[in-house]
C-alpha positions as CSV (number, residue, x, y, z in Angstrom):
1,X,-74.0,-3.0,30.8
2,X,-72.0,-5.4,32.8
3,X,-68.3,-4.5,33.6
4,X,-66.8,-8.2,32.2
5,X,-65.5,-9.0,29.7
6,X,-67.8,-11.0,26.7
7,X,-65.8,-14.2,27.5
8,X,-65.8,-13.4,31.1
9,X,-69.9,-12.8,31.4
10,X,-70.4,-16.0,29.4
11,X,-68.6,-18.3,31.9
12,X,-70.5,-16.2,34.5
13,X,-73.7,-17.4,33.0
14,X,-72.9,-20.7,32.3
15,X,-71.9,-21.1,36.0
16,X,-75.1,-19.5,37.3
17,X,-77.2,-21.8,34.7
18,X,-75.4,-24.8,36.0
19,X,-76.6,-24.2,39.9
20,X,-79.6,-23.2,38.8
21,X,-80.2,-26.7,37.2
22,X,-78.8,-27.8,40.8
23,X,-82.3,-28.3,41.9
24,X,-83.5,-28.8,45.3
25,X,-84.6,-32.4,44.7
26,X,-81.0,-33.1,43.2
27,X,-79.3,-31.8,46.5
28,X,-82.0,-33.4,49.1
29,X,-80.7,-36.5,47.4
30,X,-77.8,-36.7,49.1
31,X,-79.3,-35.6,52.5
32,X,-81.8,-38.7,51.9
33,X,-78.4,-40.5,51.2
34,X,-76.9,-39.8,54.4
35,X,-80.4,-40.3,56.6
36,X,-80.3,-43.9,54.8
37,X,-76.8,-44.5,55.8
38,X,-76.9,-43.1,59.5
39,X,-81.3,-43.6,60.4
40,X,-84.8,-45.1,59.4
41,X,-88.2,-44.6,60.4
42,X,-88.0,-47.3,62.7
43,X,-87.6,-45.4,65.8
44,X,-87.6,-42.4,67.3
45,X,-84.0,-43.0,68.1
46,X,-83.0,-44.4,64.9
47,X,-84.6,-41.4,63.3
48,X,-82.8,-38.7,65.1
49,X,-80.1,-40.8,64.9
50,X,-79.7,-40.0,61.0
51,X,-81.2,-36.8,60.5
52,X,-78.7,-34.7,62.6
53,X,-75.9,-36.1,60.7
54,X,-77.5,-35.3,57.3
55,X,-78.8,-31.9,58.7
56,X,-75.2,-31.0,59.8
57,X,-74.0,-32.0,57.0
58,X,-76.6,-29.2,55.2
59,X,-75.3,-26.6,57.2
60,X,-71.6,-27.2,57.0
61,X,-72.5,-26.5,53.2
62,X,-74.7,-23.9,53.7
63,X,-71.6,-22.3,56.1
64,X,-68.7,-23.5,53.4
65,X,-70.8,-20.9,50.5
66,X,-71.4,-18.4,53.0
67,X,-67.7,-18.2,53.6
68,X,-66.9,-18.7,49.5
69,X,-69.5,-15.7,49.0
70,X,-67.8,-13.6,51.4
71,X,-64.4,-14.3,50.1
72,X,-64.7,-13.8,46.5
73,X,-65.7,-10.3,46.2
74,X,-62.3,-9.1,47.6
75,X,-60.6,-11.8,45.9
76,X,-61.9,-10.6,42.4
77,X,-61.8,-6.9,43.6
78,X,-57.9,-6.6,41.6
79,X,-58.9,-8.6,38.8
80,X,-61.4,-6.4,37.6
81,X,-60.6,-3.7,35.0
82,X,-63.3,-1.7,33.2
83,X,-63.1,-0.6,30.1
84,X,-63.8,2.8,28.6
85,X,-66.6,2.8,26.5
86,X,-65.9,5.0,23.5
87,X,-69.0,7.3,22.3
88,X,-69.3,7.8,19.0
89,X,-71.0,11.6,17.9
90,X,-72.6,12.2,14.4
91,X,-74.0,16.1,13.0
92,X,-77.3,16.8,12.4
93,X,-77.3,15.8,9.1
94,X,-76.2,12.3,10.0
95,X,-78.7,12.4,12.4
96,X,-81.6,13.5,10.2
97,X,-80.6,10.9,7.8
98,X,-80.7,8.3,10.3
99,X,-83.7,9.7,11.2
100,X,-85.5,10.0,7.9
């Protein structure tokens, strides 16, 4: 059983659909986009010369969600608050009657 919230988990899923749908083709698009911009395949040096800008710019995102995974654990940590689940008993003749 999650500890959320129903309103709570459904953002939750929602957000993890959307990365999901984030595919790798739809973010080496904008690596391609900065290679373009900065390089070609016309020379060694022209080549370099745009993938280290479009491989640093990989990492600086790679390095910003690092940081954002670290930080949001203890940001959520005092926003949590869990429930008590109530349990519900029954006799044994409920019981056999369910049962039956």
């Amino acid at each position: 059983m999650p500890a959320c919230g129903s309103a709570e988990c459904a953002s939750n899923a929602n957000l993890s659909i959307g990365l999901y749908r984030l595919r790798p083709s739809a973010r080496c698009r904008y690596h391609a986009a900065i290679f373009a911009v900065n390089g070609s395949y016309a020379s060694p040096q022209t080549y370099v010369g745009g993938i280290i800008p479009a491989v640093a710019v990989g990492a600086a995102v790679v390095a910003a969600a690092a940081v954002l995974a670290m930080a949001l654990p203890r940001m959520m940590t005092g926003l949590r608050t869990v429930k008590p689940l109530a349990i519900e008993t029954s006799t044994e003749g409920e019981a056999a009657a369910l049962a039956a």
